[in-house]
N, CA, C and O atoms as a DFTB+ gen file, in Angstrom:
240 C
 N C O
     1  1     231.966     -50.502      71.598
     2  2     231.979     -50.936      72.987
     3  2     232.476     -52.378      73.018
     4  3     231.769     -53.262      72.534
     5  1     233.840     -52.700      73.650
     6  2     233.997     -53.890      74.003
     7  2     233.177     -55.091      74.959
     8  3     232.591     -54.787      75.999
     9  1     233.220     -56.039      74.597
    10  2     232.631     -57.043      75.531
    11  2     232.755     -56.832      77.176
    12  3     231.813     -56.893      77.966
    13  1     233.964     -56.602      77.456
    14  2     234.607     -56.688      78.488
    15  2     233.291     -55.373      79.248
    16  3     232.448     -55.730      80.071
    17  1     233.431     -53.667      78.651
    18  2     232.367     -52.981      78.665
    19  2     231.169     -53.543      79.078
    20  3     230.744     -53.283      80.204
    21  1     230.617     -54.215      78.390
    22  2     228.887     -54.435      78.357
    23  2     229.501     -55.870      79.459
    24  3     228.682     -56.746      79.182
    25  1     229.897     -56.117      79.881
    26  2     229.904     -57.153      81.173
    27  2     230.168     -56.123      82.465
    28  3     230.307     -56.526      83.620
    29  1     230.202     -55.058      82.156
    30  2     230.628     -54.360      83.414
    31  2     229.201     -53.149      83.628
    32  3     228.736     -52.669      84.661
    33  1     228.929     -53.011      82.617
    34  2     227.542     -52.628      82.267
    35  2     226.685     -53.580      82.945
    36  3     226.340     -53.096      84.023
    37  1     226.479     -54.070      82.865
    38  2     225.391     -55.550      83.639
    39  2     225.883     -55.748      84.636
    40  3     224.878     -55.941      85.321
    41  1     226.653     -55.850      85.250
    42  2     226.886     -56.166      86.210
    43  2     226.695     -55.108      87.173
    44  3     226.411     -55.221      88.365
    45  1     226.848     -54.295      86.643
    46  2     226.536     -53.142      87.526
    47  2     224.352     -52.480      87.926
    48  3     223.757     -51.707      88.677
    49  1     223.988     -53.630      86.631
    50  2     222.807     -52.934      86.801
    51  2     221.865     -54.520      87.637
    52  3     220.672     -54.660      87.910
    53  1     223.250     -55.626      87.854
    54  2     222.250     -56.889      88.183
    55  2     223.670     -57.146      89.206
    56  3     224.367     -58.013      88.679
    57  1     224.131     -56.758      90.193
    58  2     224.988     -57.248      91.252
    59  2     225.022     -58.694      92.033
    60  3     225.905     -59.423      92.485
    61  1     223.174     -58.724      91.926
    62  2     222.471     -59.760      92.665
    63  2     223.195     -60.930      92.317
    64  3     223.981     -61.669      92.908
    65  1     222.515     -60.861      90.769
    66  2     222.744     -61.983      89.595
    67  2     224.406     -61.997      89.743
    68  3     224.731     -63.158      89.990
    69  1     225.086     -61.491      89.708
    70  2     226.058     -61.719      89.113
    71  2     226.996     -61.941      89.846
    72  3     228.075     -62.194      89.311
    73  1     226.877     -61.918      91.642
    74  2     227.195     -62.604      92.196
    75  2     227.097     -64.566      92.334
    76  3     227.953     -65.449      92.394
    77  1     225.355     -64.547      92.339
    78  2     224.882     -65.524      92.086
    79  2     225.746     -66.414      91.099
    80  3     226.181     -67.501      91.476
    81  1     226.011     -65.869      89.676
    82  2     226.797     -66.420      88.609
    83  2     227.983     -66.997      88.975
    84  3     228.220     -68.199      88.848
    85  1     229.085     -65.805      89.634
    86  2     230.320     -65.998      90.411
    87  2     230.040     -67.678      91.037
    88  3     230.423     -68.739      90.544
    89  1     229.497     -67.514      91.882
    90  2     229.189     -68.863      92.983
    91  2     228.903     -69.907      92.143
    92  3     229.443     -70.976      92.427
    93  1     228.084     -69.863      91.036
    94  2     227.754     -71.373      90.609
    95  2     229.227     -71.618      89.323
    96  3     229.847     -72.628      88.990
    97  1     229.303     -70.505      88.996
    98  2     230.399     -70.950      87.860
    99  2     231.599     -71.540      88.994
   100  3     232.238     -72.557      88.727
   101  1     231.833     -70.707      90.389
   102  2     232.729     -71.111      90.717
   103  2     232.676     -73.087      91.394
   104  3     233.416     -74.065      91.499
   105  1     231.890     -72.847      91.550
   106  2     231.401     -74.618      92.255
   107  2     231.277     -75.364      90.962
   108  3     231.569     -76.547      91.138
   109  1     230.959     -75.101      89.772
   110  2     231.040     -76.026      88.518
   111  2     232.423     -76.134      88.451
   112  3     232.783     -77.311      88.466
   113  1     233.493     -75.176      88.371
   114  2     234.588     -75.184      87.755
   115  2     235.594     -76.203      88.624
   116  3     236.507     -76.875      88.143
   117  1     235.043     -76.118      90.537
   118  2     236.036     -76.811      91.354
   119  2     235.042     -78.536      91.353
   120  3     235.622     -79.621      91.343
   121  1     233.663     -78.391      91.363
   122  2     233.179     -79.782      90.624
   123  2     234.135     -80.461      89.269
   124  3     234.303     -81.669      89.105
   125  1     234.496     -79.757      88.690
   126  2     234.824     -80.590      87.147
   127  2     236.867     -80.956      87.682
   128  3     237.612     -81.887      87.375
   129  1     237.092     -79.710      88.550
   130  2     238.303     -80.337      88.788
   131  2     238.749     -81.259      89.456
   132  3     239.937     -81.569      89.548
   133  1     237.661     -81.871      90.076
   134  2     237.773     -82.818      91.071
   135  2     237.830     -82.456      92.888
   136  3     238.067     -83.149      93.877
   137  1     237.509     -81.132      92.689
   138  2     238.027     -80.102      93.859
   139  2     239.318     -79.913      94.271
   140  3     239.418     -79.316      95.342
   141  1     240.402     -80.267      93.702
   142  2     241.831     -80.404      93.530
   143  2     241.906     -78.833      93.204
   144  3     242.992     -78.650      93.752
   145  1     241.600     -77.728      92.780
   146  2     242.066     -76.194      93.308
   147  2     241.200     -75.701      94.427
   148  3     241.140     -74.498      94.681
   149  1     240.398     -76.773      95.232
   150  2     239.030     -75.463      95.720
   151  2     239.585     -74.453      96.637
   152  3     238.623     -73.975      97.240
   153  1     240.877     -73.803      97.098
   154  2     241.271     -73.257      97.897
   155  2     241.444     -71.591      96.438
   156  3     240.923     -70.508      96.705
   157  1     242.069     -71.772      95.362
   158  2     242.056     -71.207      94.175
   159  2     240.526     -70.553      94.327
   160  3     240.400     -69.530      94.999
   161  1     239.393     -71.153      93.700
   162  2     238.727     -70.931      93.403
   163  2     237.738     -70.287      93.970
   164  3     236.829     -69.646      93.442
   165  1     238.049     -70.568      95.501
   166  2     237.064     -69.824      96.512
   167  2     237.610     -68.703      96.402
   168  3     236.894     -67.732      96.154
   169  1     239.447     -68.498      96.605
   170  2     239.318     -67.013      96.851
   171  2     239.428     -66.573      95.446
   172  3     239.580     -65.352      95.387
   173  1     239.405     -67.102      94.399
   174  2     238.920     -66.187      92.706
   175  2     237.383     -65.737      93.137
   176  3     237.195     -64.527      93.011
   177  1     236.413     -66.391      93.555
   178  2     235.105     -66.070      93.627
   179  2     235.116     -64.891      94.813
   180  3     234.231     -64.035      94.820
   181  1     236.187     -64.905      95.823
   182  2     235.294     -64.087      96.975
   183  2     236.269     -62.518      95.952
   184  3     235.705     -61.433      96.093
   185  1     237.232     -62.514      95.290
   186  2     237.982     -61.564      94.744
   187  2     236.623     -61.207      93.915
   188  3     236.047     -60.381      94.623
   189  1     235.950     -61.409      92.909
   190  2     235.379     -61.297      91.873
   191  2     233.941     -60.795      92.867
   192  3     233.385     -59.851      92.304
   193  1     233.290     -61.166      94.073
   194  2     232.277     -60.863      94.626
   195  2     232.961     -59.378      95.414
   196  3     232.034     -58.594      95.620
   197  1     234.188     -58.867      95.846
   198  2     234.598     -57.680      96.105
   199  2     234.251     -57.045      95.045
   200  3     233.372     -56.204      95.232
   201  1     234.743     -57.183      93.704
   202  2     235.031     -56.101      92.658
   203  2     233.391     -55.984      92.497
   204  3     232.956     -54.863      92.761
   205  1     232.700     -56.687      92.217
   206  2     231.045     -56.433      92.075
   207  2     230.881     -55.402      93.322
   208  3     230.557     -54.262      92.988
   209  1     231.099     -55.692      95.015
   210  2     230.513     -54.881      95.829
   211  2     231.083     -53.964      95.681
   212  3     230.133     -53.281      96.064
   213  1     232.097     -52.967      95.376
   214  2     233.011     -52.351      95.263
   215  2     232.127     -51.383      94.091
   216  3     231.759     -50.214      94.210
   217  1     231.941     -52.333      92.930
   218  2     231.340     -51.523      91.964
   219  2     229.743     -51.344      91.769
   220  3     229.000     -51.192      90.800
   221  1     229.608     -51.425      92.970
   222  2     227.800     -51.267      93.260
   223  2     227.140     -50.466      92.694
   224  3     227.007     -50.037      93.840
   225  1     226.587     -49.821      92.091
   226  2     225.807     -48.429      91.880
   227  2     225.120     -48.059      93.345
   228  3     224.501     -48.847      94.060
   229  1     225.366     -46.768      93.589
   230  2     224.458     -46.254      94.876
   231  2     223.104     -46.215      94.561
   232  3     222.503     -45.853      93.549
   233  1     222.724     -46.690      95.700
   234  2     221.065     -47.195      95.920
   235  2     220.315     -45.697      96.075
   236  3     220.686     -44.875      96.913
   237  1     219.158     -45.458      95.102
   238  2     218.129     -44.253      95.144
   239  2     217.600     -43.972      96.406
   240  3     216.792     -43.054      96.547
């Protein structure tokens, strides 16, 4: 099982989290650039928060 796998594995079983992750990695990454991409980076984060809702598991 590749890495790439077991990140899609988790993510699928913690959506919450891993949105959560999205958002702070993305605000560290436009923090360290000086905010000089934050237009980049918002829509990398809202792209990356689709593919999570997208890949939701249906709720019991």
């Amino acid at each position: 099982m590749s890495i790439v796998d077991k990140l899609k594995g988790m993510l699928g079983h913690h959506p919450d989290k891993a949105k959560d992750a999205v958002e702070r990695g993305g605000d560290m990454i436009d923090e360290r650039t000086g905010n000089k991409y934050t237009d980049k980076v918002d829509m990398g984060q809202e792209k990356a928060n689709d593919y999570i809702d997208r890949n939701r598991p249906p709720q019991s």
